[in-house]
N, CA, C and O atoms as CSV, one atom per row, in Angstrom:
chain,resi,resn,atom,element,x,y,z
A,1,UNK,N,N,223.122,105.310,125.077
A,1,UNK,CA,C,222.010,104.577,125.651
A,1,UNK,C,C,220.724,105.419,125.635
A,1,UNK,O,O,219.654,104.812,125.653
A,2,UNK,N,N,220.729,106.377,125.613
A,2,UNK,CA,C,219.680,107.745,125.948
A,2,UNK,C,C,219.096,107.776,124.710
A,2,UNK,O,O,217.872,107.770,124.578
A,3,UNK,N,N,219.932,107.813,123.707
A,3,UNK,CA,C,218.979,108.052,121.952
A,3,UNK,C,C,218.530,106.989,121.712
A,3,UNK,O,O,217.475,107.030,121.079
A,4,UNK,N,N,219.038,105.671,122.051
A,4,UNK,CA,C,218.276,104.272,122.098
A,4,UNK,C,C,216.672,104.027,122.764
A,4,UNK,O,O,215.739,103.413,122.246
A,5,UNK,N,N,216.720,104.765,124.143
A,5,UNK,CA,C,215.585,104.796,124.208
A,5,UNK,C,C,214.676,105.754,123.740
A,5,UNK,O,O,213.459,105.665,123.904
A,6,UNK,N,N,215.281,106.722,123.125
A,6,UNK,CA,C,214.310,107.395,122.644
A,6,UNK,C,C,213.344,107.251,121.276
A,6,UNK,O,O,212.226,107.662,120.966
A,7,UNK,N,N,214.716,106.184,120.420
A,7,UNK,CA,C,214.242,105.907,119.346
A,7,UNK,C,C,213.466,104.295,119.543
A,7,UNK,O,O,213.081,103.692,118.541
A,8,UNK,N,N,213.325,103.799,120.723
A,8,UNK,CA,C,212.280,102.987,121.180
A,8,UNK,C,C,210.799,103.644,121.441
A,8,UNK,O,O,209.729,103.268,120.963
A,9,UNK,N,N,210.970,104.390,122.056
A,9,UNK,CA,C,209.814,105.734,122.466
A,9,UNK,C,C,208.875,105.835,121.764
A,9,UNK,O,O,207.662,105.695,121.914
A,10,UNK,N,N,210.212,106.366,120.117
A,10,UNK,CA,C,209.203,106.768,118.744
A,10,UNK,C,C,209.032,105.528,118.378
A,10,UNK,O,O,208.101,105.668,117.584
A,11,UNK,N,N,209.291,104.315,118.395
A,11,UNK,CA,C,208.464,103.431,117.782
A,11,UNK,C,C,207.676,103.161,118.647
A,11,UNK,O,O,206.592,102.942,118.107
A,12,UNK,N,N,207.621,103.061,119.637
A,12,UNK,CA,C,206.258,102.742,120.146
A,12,UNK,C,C,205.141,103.519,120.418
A,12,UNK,O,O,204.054,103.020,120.709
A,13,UNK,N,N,205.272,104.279,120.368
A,13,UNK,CA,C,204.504,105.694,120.309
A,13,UNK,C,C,203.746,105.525,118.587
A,13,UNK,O,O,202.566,105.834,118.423
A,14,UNK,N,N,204.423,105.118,117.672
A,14,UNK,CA,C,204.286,105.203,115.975
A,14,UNK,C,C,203.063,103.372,116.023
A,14,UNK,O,O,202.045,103.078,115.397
A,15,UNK,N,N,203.872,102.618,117.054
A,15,UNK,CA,C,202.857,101.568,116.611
A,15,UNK,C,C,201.279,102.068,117.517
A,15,UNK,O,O,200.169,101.753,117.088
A,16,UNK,N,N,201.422,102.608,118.372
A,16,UNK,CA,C,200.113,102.762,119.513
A,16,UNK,C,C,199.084,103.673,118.304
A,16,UNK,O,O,197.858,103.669,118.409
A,17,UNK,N,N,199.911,104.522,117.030
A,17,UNK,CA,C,198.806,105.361,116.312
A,17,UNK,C,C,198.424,104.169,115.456
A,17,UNK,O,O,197.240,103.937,115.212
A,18,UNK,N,N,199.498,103.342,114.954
A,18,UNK,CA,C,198.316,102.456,113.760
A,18,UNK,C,C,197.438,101.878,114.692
A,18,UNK,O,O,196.235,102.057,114.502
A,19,UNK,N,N,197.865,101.106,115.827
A,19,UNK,CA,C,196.534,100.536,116.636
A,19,UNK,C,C,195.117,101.267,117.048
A,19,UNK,O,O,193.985,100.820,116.862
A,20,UNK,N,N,195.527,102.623,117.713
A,20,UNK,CA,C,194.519,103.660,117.522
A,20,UNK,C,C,193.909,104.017,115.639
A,20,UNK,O,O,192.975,104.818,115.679
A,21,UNK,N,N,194.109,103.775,114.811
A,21,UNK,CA,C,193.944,104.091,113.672
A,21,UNK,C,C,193.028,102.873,113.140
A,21,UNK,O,O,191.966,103.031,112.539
A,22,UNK,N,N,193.572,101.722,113.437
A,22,UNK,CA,C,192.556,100.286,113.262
A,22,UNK,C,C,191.403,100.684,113.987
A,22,UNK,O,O,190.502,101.055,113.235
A,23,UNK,N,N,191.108,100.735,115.281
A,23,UNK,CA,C,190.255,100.849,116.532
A,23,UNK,C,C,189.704,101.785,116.007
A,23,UNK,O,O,188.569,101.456,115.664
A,24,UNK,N,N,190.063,103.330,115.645
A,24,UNK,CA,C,189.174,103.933,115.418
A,24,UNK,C,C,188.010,104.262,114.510
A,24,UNK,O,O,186.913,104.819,114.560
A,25,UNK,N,N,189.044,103.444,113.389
A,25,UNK,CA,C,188.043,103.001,112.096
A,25,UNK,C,C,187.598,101.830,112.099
A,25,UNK,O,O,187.059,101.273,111.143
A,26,UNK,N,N,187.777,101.413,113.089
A,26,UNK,CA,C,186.527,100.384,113.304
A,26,UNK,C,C,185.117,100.526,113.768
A,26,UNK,O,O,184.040,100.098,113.353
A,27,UNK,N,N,185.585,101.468,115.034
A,27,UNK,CA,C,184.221,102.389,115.339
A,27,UNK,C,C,183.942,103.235,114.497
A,27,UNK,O,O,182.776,103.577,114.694
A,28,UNK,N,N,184.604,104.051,113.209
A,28,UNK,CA,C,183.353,104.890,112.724
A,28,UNK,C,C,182.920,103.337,111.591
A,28,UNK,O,O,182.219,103.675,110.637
A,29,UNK,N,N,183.166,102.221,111.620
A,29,UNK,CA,C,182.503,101.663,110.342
A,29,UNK,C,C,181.570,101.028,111.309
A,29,UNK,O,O,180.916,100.201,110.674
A,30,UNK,N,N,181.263,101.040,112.383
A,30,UNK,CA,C,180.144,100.354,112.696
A,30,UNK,C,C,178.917,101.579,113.168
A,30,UNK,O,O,177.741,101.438,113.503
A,31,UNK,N,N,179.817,102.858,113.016
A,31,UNK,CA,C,178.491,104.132,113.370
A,31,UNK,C,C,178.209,104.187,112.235
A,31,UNK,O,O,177.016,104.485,112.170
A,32,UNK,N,N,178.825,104.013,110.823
A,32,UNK,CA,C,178.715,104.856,109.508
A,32,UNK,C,C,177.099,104.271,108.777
A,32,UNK,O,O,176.768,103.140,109.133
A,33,UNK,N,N,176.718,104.567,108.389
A,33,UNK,CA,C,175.461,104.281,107.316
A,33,UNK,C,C,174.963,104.917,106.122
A,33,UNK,O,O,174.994,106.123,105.874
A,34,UNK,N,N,174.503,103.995,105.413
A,34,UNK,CA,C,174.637,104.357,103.440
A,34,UNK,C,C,174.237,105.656,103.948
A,34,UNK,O,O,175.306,106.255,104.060
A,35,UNK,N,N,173.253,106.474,104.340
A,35,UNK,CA,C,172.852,107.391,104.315
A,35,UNK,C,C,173.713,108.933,104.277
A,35,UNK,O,O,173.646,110.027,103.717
A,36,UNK,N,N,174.476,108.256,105.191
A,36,UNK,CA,C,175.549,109.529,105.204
A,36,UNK,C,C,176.485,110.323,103.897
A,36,UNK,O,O,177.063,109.683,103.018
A,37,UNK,N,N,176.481,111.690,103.989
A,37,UNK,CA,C,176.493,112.409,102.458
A,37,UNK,C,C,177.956,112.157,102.450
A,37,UNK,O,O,178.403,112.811,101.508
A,38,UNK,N,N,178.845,111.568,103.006
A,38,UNK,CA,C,180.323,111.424,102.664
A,38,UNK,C,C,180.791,109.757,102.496
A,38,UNK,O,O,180.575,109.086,103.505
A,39,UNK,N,N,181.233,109.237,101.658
A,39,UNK,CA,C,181.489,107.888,101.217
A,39,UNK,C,C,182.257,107.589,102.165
A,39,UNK,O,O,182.502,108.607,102.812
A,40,UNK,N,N,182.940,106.379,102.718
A,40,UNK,CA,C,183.286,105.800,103.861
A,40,UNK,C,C,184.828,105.942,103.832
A,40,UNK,O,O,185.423,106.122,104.895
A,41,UNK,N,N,185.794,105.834,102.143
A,41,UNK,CA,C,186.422,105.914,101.951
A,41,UNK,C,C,187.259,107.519,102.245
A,41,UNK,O,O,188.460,107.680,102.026
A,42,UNK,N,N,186.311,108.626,102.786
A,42,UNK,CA,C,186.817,109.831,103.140
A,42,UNK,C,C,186.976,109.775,104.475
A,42,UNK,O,O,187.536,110.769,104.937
A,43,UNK,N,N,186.699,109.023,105.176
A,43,UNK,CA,C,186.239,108.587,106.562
A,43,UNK,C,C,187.970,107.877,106.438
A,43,UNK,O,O,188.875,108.386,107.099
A,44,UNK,N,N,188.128,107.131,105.866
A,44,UNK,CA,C,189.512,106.097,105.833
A,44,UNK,C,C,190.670,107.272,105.290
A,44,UNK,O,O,191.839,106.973,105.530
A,45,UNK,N,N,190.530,108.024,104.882
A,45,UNK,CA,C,191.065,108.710,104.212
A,45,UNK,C,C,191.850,109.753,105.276
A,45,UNK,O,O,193.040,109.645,105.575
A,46,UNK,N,N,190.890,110.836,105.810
A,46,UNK,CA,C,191.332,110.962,107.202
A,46,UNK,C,C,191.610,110.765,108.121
A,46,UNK,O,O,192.322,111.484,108.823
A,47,UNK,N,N,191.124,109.698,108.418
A,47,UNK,CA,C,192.023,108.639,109.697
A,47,UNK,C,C,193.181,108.166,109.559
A,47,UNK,O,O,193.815,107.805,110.550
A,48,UNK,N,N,193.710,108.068,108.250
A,48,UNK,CA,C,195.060,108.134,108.031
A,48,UNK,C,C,195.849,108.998,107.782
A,48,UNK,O,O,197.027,108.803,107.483
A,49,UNK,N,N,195.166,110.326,107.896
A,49,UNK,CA,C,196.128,111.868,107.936
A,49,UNK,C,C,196.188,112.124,109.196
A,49,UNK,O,O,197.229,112.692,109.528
A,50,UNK,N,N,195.069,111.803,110.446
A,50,UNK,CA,C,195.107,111.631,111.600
A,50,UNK,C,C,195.778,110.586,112.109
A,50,UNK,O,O,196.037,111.055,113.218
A,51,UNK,N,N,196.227,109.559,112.108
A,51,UNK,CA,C,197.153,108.853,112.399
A,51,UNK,C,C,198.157,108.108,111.662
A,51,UNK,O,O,199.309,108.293,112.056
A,52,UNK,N,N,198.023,107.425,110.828
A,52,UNK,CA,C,198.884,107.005,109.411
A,52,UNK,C,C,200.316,108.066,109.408
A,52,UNK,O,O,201.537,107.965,109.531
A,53,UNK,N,N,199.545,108.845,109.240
A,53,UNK,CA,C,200.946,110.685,108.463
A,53,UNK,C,C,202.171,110.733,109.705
A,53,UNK,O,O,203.385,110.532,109.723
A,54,UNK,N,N,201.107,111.125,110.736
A,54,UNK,CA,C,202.410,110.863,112.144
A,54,UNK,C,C,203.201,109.875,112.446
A,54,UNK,O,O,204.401,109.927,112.717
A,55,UNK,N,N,202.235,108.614,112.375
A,55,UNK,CA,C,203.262,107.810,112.625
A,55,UNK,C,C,204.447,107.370,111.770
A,55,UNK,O,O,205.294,106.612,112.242
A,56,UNK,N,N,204.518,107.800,110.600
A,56,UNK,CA,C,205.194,107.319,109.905
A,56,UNK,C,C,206.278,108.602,109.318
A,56,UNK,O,O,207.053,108.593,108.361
A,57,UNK,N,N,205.991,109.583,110.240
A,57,UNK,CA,C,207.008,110.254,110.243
A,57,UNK,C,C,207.161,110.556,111.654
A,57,UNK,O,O,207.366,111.743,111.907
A,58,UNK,N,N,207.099,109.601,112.806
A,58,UNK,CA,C,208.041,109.222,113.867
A,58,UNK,C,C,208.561,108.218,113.759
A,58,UNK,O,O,209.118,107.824,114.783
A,59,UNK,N,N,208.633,107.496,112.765
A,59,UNK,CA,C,209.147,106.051,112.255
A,59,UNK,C,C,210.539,106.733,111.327
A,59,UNK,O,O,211.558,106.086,111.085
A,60,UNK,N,N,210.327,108.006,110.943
A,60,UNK,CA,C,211.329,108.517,109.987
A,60,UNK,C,C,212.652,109.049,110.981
A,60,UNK,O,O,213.873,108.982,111.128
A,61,UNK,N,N,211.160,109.730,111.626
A,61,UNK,CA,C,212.937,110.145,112.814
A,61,UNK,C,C,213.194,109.289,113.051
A,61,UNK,O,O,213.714,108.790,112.053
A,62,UNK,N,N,213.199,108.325,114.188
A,62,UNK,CA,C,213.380,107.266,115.093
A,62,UNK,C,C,214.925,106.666,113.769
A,62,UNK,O,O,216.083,106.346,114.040
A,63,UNK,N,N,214.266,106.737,112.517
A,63,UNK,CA,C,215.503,105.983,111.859
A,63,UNK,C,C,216.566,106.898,111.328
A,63,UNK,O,O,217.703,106.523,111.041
A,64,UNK,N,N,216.160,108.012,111.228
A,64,UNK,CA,C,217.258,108.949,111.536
A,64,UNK,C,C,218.616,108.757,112.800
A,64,UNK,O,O,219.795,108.403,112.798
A,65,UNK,N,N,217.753,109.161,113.643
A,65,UNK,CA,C,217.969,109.296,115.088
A,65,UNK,C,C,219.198,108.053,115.378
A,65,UNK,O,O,220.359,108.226,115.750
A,66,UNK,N,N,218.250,106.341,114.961
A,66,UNK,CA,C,218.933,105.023,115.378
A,66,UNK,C,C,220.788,105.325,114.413
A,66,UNK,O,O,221.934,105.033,114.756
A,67,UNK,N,N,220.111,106.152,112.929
A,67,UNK,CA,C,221.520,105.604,112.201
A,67,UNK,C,C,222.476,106.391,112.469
A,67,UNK,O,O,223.632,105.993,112.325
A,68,UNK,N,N,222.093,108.201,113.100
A,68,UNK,CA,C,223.042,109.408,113.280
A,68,UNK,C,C,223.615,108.699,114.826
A,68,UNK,O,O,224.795,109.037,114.924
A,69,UNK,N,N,223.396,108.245,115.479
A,69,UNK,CA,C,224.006,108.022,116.759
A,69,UNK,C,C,224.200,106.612,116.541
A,69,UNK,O,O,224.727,105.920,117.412
């Protein structure tokens, strides 16, 4: 019962980063402007090494975790 919730934990913990990851690139696309010396797509780019990368390797454990127990 104990690794069950834990591998609930990591998924919910894994969905709260894509939601933080939408949200946050939502706010830099409404700060961003042509002007800026970095294309928007580097902006998207890191926000998914900042959240994207983790979550989807707490999505890896979690299915580890669900199939070893």
């Amino acid at each position: 019962m104990e690794k069950r919730k834990i591998c609930l934990f990591l998924y919910f913990i894994s969905i709260l980063l894509v939601i933080g990851f939408f949200i946050i690139l939502g706010i830099d696309y409404s700060k961003y402007n042509d002007s800026q010396s970095a294309p928007f797509y580097i902006t998207v780019i890191t926000r998914g090494v900042e959240f994207i990368f983790p979550s989807v390797i707490l999505l890896i454990i979690s299915k580890i975790l669900k199939k070893k127990y």
